[in-house]
C-alpha positions in Angstrom: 0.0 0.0 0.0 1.2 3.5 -0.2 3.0 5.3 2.6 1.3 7.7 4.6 1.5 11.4 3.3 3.7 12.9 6.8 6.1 9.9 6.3 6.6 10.7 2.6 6.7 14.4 3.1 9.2 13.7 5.9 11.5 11.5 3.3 11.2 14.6 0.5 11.9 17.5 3.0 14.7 15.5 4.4 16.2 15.3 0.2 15.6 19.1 0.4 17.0 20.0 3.3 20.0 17.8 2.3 20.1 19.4 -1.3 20.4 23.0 0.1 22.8 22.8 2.6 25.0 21.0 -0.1 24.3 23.4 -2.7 22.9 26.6 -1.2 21.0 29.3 -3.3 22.9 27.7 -6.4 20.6 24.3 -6.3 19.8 23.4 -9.4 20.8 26.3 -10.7 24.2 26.2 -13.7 26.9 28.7 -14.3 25.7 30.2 -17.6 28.2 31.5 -19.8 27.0 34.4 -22.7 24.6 33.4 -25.1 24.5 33.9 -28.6 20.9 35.2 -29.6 19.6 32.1 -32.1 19.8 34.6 -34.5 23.9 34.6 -34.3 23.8 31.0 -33.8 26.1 29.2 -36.6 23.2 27.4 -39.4 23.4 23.5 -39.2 22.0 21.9 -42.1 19.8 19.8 -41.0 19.9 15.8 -41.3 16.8 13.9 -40.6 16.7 10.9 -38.7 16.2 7.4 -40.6 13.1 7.0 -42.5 12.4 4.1 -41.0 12.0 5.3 -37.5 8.2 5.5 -38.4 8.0 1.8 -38.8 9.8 1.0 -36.1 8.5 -2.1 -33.9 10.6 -1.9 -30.9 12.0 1.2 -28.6 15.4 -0.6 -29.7 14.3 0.3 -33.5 13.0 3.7 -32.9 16.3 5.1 -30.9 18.5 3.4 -33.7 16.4 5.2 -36.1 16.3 8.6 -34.7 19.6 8.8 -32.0 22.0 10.6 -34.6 18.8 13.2 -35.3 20.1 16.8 -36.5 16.6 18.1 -37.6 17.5 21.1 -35.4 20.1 22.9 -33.8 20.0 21.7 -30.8 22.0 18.1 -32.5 24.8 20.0 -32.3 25.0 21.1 -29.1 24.1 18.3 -27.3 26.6 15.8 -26.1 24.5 12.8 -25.5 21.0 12.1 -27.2 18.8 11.7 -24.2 15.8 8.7 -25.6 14.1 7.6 -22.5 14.9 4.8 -20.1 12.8 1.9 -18.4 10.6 -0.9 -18.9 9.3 -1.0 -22.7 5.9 -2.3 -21.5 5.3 -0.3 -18.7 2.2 0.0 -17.8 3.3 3.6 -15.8 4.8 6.3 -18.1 6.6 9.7 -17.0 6.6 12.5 -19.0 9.3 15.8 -18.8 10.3 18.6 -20.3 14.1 18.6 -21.8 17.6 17.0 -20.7 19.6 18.9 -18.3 23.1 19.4 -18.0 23.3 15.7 -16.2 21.3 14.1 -18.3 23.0 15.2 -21.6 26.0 13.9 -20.0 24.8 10.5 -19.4 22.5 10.2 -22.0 19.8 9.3 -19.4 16.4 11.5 -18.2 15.6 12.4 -14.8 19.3 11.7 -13.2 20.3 14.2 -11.5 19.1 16.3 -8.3 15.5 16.1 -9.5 15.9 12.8 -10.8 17.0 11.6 -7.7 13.9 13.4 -5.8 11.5 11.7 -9.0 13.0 8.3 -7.7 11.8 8.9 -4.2 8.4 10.3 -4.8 7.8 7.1 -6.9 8.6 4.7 -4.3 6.3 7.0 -2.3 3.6 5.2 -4.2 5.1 1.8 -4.7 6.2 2.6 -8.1 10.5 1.4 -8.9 11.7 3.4 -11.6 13.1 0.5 -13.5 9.0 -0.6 -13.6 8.0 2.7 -15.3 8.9 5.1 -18.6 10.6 8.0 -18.6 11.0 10.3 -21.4 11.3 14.0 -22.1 9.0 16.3 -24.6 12.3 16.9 -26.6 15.7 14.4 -26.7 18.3 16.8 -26.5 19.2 19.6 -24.5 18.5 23.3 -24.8 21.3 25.7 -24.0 21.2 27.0 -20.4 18.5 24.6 -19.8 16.3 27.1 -21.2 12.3 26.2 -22.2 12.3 24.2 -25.6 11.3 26.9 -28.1 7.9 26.0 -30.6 10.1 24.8 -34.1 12.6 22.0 -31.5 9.2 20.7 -30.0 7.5 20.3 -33.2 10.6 18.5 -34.9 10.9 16.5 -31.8 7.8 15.6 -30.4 6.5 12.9 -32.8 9.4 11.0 -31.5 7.9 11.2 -28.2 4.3 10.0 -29.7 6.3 7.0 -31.0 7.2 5.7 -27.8 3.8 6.6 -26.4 2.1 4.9 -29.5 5.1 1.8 -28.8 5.2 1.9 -24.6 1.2 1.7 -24.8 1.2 3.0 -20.9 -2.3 2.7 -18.9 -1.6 5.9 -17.3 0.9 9.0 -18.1 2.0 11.2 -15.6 3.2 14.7 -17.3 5.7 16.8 -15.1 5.6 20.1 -14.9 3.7 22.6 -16.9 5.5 22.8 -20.2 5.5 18.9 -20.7 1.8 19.1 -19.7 1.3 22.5 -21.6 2.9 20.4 -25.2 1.4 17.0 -24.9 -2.2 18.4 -24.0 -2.2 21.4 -26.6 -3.5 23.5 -23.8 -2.6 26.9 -22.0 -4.0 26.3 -18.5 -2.2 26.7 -15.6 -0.8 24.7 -13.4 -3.3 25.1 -10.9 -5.8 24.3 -12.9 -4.2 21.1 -14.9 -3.3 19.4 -11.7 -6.9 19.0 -10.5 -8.1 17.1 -13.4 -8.1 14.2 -15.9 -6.8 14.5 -18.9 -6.4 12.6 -22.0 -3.7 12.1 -24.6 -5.1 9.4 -27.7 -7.5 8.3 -24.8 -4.6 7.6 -22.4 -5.3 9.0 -19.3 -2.8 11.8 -18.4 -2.2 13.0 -14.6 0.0 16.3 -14.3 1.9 17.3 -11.2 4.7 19.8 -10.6 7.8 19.2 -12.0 10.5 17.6 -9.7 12.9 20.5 -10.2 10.1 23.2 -9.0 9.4 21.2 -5.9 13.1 21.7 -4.9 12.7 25.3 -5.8 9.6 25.2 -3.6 8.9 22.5 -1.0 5.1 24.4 -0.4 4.2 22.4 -3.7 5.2 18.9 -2.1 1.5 19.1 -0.5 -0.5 19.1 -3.8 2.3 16.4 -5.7 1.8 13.9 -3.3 -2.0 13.9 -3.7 -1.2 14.1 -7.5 0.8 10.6 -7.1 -1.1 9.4 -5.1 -4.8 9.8 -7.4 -2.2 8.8 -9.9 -1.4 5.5 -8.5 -5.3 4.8 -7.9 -6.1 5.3 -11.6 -3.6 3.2 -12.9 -4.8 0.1 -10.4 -8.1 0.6 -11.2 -7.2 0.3 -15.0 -4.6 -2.5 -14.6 -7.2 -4.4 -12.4 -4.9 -4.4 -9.1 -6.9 -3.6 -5.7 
């Protein structure tokens, strides 16, 4: 069963409480050196993934298909293309914005600091991350870890329908509200996303506040443990597990 809401909270404060005394005011927060306006940025020709990643059976197919992707600028800049990691027939899939600075190094989403805090607020509800999905809106990383502008998302995000389409979840859990914002086509808030059902291709979709922002702002651990929580109960009810 899950955990009880004040033993959860107490595991999350305790990561926060942790995280800022190691990192003080500069948690989760990157040096950021001058940036070019995209305007000044050097042109890449751009070089389409395989053809073929549109057939593609498997996960395995799809990444070989599309992991050498330059369809826009941000193939040049990234060091590792970030695909998504876990279970290919999860039944639980988790759904982010970009890459950051760790996972462009590893080639992995959700590995760093908020990664880390993701991890524990699965567990909170019985979930292991090796059991689940996790993928972001776009596969590579923007510069400065800044919001994926409209032309990256639309080049990238049928990749991401792919693995939806492929993964098949029961339930997807969208975090935070530009992941939400993209894969719903909406321009709600937060505040009001989190409070309801949505649907993606008539697969449920739960959103909750990105992993990152609760660091920023422990008030918000309140409202994503109920969101995880509701979460878990839709997809036991829908997997047929009391």
């Amino acid at each position: 069963m899950p955990r009880d809401y004040q033993s959860v909270l107490s595991d999350i404060e305790d990561f926060i409480q942790q995280e800022r005394e190691l990192f003080g005011g500069s948690m989760l927060t990157e040096r950021r050196s001058a940036q070019k306006p995209e305007s000044e940025s050097q042109p890449v020709t751009p070089i389409p993934a395989s053809a073929s990643w549109k057939q593609a059976a498997t996960l395995d197919q799809l990444n070989a298909s599309i992991c050498t992707c330059l369809e826009c600028p941000l193939g040049s800049t990234r060091t590792k293309f970030v695909f998504g990691v876990g279970n290919p027939r999860a039944t639980l899939m988790v759904v982010g914005e970009a890459p950051g600075a760790d996972e462009d190094a590893q080639g992995e989403p959700f590995v760093g600091r908020a990664g880390q805090l993701l991890n524990k607020i699965l567990e909170a509800v019985q979930f292991k991350r090796e059991e689940v999905y996790i993928a972001n809106i776009i596969k590579c990383r923007p510069p400065n870890n800044r919001k994926p502008n409209p032309s990256e998302v639309e080049r990238c995000e049928p990749y991401l329908w792919k693995q939806i389409e492929l993964i098949n979840p029961k339930v997807i859990l969208c975090l935070g509200l530009t992941a939400a914002q993209t894969l719903l086509r909406t321009t709600e808030s937060m505040g009001n996303l989190r409070t309801r059902t949505h649907t993606y291709r008539e697969t449920p979709v739960i959103v909750t506040y990105h992993p990152a922002a609760l660091l920023r702002n422990p008030n918000w651990k309140r409202p994503t443990w109920e969101d995880v929580q509701r979460m878990r109960t839709m997809h036991d009810e829908l997997v047929g597990r009391a």
